[in-house]
ZAGU-48070 format. One record per residue (C-alpha): x, y, z; residue number from 1; residue in three letters. Coordinates in steps of 0.001 Angstrom, whole numbers, m for minus. Each point is the difference from the previous one (the first is absolute). Example, Ala and Ser with C-alpha at 12.3 -4.5 7.8 and 13.67 -1.06 7.14 Angstrom:
// ZAGU-48070
      px      py      pz   k   r
   12300   m4500    7800   1 ALA
    1370    3440    m660   2 SER
***
This chain:
// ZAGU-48070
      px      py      pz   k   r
    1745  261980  m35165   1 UNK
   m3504   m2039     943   2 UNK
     m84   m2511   m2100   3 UNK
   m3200   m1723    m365   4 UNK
    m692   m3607    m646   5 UNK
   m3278   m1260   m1815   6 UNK
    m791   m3285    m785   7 UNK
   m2846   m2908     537   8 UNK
    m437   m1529    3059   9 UNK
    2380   m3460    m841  10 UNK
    2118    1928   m2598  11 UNK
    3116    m458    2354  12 UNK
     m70    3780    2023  13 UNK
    m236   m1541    3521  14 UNK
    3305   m2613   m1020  15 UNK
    2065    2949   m1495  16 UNK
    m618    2215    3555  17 UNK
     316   m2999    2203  18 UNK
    3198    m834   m1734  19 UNK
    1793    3274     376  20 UNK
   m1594     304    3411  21 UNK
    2116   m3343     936  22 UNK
   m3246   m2135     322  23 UNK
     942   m2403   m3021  24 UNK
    3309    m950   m1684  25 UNK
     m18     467   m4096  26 UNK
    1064   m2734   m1849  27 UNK
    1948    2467   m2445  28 UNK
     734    3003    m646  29 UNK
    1534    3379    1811  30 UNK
    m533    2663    2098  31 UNK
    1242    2967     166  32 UNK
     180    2975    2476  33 UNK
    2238    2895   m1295  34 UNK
     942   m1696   m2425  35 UNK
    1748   m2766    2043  36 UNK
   m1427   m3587    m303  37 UNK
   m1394   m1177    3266  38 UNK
   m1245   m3189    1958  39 UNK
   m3502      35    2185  40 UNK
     m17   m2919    1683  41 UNK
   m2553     912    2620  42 UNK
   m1914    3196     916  43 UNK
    2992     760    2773  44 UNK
    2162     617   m2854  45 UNK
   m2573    1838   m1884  46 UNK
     m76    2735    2852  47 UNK
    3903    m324     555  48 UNK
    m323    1232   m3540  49 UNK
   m2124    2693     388  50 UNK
   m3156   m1574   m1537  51 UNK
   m3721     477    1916  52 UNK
   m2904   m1867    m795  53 UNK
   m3773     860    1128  54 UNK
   m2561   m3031    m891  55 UNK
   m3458      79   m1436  56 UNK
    m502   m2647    2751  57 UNK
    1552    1095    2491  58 UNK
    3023   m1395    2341  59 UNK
    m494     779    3004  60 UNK
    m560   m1242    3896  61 UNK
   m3666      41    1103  62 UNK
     973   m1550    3662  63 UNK
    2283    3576     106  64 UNK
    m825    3718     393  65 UNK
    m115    2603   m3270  66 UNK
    3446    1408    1673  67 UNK
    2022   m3303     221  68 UNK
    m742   m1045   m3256  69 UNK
    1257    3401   m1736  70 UNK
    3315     m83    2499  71 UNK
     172   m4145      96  72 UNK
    3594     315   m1709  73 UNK
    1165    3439    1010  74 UNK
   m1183      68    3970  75 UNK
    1810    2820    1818  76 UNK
    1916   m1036    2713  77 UNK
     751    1660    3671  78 UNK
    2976    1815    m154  79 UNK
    2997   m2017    1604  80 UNK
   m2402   m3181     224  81 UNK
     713   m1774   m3542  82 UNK
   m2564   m2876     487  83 UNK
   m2923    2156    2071  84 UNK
   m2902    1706   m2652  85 UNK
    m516    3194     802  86 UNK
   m4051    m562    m142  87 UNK
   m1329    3403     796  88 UNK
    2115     946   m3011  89 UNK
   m1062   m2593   m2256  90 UNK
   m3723    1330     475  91 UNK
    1000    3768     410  92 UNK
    1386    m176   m3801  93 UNK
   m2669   m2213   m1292  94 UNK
   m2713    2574    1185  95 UNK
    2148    2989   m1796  96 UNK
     384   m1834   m2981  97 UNK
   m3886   m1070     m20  98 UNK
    m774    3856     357  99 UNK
    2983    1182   m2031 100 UNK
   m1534   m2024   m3021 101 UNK
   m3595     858     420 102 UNK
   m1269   m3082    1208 103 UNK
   m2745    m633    2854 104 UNK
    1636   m3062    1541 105 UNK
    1473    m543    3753 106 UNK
    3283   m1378     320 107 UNK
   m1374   m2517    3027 108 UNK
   m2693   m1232   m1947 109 UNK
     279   m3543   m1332 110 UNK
     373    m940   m3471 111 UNK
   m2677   m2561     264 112 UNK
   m2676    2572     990 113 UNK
     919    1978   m3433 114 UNK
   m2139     m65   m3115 115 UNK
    1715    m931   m3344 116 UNK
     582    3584   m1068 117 UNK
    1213     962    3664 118 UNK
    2737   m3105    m677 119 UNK
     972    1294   m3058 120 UNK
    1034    3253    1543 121 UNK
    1948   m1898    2408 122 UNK
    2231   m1283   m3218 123 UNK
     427    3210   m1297 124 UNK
    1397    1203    3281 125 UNK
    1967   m2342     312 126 UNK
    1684     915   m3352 127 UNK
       7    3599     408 128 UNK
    2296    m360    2768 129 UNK
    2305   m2985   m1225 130 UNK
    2243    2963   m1662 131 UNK
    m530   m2347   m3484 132 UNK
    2006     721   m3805 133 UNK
   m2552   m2261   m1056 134 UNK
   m3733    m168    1573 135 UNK
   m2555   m2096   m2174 136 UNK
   m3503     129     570 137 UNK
   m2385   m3087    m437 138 UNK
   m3518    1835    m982 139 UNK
     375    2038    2728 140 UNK
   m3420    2292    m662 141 UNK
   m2300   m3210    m490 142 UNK
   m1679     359    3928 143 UNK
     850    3800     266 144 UNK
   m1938    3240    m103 145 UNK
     m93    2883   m2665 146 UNK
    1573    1684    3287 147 UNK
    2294   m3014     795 148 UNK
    1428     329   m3617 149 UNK
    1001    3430      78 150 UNK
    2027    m440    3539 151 UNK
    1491   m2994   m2200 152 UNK
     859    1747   m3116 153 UNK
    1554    2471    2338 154 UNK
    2028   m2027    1160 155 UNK
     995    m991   m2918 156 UNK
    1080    3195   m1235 157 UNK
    2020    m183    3627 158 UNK
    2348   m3012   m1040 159 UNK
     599    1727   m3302 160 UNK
     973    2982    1472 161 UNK
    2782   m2490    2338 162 UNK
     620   m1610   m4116 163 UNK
   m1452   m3492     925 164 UNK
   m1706   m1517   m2536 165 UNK
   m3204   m1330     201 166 UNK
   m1378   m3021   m2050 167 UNK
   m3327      24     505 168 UNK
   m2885   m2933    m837 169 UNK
   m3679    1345   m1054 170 UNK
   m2998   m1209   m2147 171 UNK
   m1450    3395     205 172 UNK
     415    2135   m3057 173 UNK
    m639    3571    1665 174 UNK
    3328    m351    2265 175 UNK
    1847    m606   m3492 176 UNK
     850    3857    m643 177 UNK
    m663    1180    3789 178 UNK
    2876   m1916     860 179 UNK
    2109   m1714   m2066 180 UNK
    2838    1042   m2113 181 UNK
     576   m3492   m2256 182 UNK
   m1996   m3130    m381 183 UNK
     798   m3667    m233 184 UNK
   m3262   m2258    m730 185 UNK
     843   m4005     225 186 UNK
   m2231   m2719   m1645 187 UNK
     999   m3808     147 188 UNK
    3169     594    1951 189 UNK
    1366    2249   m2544 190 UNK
     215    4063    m331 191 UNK
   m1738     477   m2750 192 UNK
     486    4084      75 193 UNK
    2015    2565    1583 194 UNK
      56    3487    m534 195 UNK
   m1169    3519     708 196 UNK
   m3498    m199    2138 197 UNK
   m1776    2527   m2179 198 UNK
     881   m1801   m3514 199 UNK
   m3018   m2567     365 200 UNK
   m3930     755     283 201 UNK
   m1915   m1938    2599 202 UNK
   m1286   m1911   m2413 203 UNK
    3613   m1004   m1566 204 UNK
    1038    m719    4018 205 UNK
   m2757   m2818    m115 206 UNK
     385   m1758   m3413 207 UNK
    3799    m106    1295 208 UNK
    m611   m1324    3002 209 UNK
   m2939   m2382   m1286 210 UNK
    1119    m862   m3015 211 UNK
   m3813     911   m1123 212 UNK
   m1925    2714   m1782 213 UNK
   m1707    2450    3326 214 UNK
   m2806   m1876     780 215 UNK
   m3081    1903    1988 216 UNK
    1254     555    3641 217 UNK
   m3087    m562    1816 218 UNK
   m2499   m2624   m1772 219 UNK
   m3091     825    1922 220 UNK
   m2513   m2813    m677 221 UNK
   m3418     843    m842 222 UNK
   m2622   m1875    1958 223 UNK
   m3540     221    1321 224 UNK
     640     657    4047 225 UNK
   m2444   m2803    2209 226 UNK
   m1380      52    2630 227 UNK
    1568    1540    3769 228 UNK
    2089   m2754    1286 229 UNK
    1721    1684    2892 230 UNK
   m1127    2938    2528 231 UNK
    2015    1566    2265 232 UNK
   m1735    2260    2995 233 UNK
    1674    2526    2048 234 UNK
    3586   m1515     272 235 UNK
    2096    1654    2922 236 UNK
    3359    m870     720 237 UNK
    2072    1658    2930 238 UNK
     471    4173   m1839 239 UNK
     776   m1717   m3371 240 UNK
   m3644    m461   m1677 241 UNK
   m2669    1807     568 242 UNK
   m3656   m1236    m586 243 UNK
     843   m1742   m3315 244 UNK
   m2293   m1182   m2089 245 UNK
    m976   m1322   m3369 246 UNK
   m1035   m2637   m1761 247 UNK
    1179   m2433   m2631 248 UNK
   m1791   m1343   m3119 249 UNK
     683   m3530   m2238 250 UNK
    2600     556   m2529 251 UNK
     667    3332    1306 252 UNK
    3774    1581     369 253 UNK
    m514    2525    2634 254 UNK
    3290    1973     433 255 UNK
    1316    1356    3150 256 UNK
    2947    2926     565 257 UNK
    1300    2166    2005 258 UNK
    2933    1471    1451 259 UNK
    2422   m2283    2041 260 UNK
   m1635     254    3475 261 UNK
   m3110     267   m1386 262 UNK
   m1334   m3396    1174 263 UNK
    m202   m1652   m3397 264 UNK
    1705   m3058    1136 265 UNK
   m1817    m175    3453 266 UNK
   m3240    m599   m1685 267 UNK
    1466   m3069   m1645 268 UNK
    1186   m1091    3575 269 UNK
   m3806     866    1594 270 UNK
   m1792   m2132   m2515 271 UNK
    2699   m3058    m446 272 UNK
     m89    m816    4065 273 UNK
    3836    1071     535 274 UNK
   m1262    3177    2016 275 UNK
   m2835     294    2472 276 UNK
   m2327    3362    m869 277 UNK
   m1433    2230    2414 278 UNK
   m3388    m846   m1721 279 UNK
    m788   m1606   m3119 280 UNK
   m3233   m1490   m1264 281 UNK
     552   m2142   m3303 282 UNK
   m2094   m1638   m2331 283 UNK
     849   m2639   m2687 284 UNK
   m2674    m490   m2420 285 UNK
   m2664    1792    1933 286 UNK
    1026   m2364    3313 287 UNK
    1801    1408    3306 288 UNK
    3611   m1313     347 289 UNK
    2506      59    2716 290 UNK
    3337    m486   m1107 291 UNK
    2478    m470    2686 292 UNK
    3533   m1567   m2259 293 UNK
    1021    m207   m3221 294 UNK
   m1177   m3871     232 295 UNK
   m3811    1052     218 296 UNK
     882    2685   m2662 297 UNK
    1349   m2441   m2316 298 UNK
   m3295   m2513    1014 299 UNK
   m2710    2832   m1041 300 UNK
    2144     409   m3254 301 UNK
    1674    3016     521 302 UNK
    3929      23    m916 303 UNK
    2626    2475     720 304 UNK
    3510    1226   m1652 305 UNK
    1921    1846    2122 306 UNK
    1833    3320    m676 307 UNK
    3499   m1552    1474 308 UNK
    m526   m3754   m1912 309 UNK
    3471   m1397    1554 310 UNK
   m1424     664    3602 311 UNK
   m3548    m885    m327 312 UNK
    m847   m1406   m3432 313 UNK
    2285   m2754    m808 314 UNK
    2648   m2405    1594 315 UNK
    3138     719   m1977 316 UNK
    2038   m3078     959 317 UNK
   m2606   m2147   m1119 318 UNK
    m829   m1087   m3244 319 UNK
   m2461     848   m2769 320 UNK
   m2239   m2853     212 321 UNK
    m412     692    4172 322 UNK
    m827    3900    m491 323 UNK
   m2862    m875   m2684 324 UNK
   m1800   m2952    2417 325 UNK
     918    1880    3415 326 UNK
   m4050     791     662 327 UNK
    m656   m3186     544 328 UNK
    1562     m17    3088 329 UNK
   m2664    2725     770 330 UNK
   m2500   m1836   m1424 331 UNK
     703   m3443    1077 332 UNK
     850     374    3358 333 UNK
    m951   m3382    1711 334 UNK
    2146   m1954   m3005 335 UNK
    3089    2175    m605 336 UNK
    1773   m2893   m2383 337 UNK
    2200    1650   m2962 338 UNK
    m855   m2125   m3127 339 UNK
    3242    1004   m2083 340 UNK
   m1694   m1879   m3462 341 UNK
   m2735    2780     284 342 UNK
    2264    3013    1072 343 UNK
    2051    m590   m3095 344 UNK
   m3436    m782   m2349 345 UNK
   m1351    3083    1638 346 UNK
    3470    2281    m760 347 UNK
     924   m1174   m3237 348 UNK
   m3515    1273    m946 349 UNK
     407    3247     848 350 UNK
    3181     481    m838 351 UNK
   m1044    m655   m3217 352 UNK
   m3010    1602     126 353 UNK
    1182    3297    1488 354 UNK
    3529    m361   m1851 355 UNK
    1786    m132    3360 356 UNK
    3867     346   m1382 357 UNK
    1894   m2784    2673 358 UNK
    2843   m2203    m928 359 UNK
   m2129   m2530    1292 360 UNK
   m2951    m351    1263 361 UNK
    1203   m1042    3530 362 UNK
    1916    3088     323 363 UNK
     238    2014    3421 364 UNK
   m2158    3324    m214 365 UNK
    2813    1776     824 366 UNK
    1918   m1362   m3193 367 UNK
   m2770    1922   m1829 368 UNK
      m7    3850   m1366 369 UNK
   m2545    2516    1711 370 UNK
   m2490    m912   m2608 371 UNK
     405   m3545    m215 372 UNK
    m317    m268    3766 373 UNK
   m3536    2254    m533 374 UNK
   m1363   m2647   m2243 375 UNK
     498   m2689    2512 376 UNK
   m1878    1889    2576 377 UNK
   m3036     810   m2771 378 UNK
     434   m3716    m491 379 UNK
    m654    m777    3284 380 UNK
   m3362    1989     417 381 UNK
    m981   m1217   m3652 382 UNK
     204   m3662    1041 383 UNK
   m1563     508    3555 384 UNK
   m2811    1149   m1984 385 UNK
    m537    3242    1823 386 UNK
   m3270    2087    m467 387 UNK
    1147    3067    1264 388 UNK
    4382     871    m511 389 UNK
    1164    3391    1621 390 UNK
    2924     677   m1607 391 UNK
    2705    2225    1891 392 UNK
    2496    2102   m2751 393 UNK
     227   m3182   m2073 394 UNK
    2094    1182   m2527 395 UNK
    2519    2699    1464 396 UNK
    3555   m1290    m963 397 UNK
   m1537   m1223   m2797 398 UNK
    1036     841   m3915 399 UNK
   m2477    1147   m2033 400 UNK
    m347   m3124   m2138 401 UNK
    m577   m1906    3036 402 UNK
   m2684    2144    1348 403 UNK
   m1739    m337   m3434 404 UNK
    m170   m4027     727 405 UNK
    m919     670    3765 406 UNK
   m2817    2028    m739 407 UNK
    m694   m2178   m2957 408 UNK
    m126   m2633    2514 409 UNK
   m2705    1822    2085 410 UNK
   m1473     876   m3101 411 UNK
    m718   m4451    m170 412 UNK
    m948     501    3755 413 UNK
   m3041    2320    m663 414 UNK
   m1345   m2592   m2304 415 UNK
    m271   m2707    1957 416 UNK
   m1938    2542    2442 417 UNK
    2475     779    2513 418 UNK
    m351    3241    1639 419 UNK
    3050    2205     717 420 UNK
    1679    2688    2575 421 UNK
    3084    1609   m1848 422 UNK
    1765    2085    2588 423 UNK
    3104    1904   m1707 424 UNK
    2002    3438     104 425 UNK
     m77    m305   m3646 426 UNK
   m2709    2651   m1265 427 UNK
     532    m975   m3405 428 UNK
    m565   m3321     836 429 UNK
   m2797     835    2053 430 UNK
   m2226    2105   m2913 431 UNK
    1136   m2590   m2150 432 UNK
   m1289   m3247    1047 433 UNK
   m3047     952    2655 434 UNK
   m3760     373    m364 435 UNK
     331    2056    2872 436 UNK
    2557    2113    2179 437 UNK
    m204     142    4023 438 UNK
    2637    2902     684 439 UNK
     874     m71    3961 440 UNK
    1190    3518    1442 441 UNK
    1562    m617    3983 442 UNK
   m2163   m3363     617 443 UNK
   m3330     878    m755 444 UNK
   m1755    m512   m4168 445 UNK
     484    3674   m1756 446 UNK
   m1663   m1085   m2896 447 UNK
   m1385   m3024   m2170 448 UNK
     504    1148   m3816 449 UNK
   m1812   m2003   m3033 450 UNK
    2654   m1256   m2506 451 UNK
   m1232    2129   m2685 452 UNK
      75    3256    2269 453 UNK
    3787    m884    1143 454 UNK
    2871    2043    m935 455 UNK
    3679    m429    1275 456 UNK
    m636    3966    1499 457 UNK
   m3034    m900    1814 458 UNK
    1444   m3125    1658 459 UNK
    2956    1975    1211 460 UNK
   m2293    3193     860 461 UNK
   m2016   m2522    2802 462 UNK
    3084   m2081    1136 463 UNK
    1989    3875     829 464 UNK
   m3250     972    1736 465 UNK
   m1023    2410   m2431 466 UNK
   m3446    m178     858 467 UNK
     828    1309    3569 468 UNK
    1171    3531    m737 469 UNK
***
């Protein structure tokens, strides 16, 4: 069976897989595998059982190649030499798999030089050929394509057919009855149903997992549009964009999509100073910039969330209070003092503010859930009073009820005039919270679409390149 898991982010899903994956010890209870109550002690023992895990954020080596992190445990050896790696192997296999499962990946390319979705695949490989009775999957579609998702859901089908069962962790209603066979949804730490996956509506599914009556899903705010506050001019980077350009007004959302590949996130990069364009002429307010770093980004106002928030949003090992104030290191450059009195002023005000759910307020990010931790980085850009926030698939991994406060959150944004790039995958998401849609099609603009001339089939007809045939 696929079992499916549903719950908030904080309701206790990422504790339950960690524990039978041998990351944490339970305090109580058993578990079982045929029927037999077993110990996990560590994630060695999980595999020794027969138990395969593949991470929403994934666990993997940058520093090493797509090939040695899929064989890291199971190199193949030269015959007669016991201790020699047979590395022509190791990336002969890798290669077959990559093509064998339908993904465009080389086995010598290194992990670090992979985009989130492209890392992501890597997990799943890895699981596909662990020979699992158990595999779970941790939101495994959240940074995939519609393509990407059928090679998974393949798959899928695959370790059913070797009678592995799959427990598998979504917030996204339509893989429900593509996929699963039962469902589990968690709130608090508790189950709080488990049964059949048809027997509940979508909108049952929610007030489960909420505890709340279905609240609107995307809470567009209504507000004049100001003035243009940001211009960007034939942007050119490497064969990834093409001659970009548009403009953004006050108070706008201005939504862009696109397949994976499409350069969606390289825009982000261009404009924010962490890549160097071909060509690019921007204006701020009607005035030429040149942005070179993120440090004269974050001076002119502009702020960024990434799409991969554990590598280039936040410092997980570091508290609340120090991910909230960390601009003014940007910002204050020639007196880089910490005042901890102010960080913890500054973060108990938005963790009340944004309801930030923390044990305490000088938590570690990475003690946080997925939408906890997105809060923080909001938090961040709220307090370094940016003008301008591009915002980078800000809520996938997210439950539903905590994309309601996020965009709830922007929704306070837009009055206080801040301006705002929403790059997502999400199409929904997309028609549901922009005053206008910039669909990319192979690096270059396809089309720019009015929000009340968007439709979910329109956005997907430009970003499939519809309008070429």
């Amino acid at each position: 069976h696929v079992h499916i898991l549903m719950g908030e982010n904080g309701s206790g899903k990422s504790s339950l897989i960690n524990t039978i994956a041998g990351n944490i010890k339970p305090c109580g209870g058993r578990i079982l595998i045929d029927g037999l109550p077993v110990e996990i002690n560590s994630p060695a023992q999980a595999k020794a059982l027969g138990i395969a895990t593949s991470y929403q954020n994934t666990n993997l080596f940058h520093n090493l190649t797509v090939a040695e992190n899929i064989y890291i445990d199971q190199m193949p050896l030269k015959p007669g030499r016991p201790h020699s790696i047979d590395w022509p192997k190791v990336f002969q296999n890798a290669e077959k798999l990559m093509t064998d499962l339908g993904f465009d990946i080389k086995a010598k390319t290194l992990v670090s030089r992979l985009n989130v979705a492209e890392r992501q695949l890597i997990e799943i490989a890895k699981a596909y050929i662990a020979g699992a009775r158990v595999i779970i999957f941790d939101e495994p579609t959240a940074s995939l394509t519609d393509r990407e998702v059928d090679v998974l859901f393949n798959l899928i089908r695959e370790f059913q057919k070797r009678n592995a069962a799959v427990l598998y962790v979504t917030h996204r209603m339509d893989e429900l009855r593509k996929i699963g066979d039962e469902l589990t949804i968690m709130r608090d730490g508790h189950v709080i149903y488990s049964g059949n996956v048809h027997d509940l509506k979508p909108a049952e599914i929610i007030h489960e997992m909420s505890g709340l009556s279905f609240r609107e899903r995307y809470p567009k705010l209504k507000i004049a549009l100001g003035e243009e506050v940001l211009r960007v001019d034939n942007l050119n980077f490497q064969s990834v964009l093409k001659d970009i350009s548009f403009n953004l007004r006050q108070r706008e959302v201005l939504g862009i999509t696109g397949l994976v590949g499409s350069g969606r996130t390289m825009i982000a990069k261009c404009i924010y100073g962490i890549k160097k364009p071909d060509t690019l002429r921007l204006m701020l307010n009607g005035k030429p910039v040149r942005i070179k770093s993120p440090a004269d980004a974050i001076n002119q106002g502009i702020g960024y969330v990434s799409e991969d928030r554990y590598l280039e949003g936040l410092f997980p090992r570091l508290s609340i209070p120090f991910n909230i104030t960390s601009p003014d290191f940007a910002l204050n450059e020639a007196n880089p003092i910490v005042n901890r009195a102010k960080e913890s002023v500054t973060a108990q005000k938005f963790v009340r503010k944004l309801v930030i759910q923390t044990r305490s307020i000088f938590s570690r990010i990475s003690e946080l859930s997925g939408g906890n931790q997105q809060k923080v980085l909001l938090a961040k850009w709220i307090y370094s009073r940016s003008d301008i926030l591009i915002l980078d698939e800000p809520t996938r991994g997210i439950d539903i009820a905590s994309k309601v406060d996020i965009y709830n959150i922007l929704n306070e944004m837009l009055r206080r005039d801040v301006s705002i790039i929403l790059i997502s995958s999400d199409i929904d998401e997309i028609v549901g919270m922009c005053d206008r849609i910039m669909v990319l099609y192979e690096g270059e603009i396809a089309a720019i679409i009015p929000r009340d001339q968007a439709t979910r089939e329109q956005v997907m007809y430009y970003s499939t390149g519809g309008h070429k045939n």
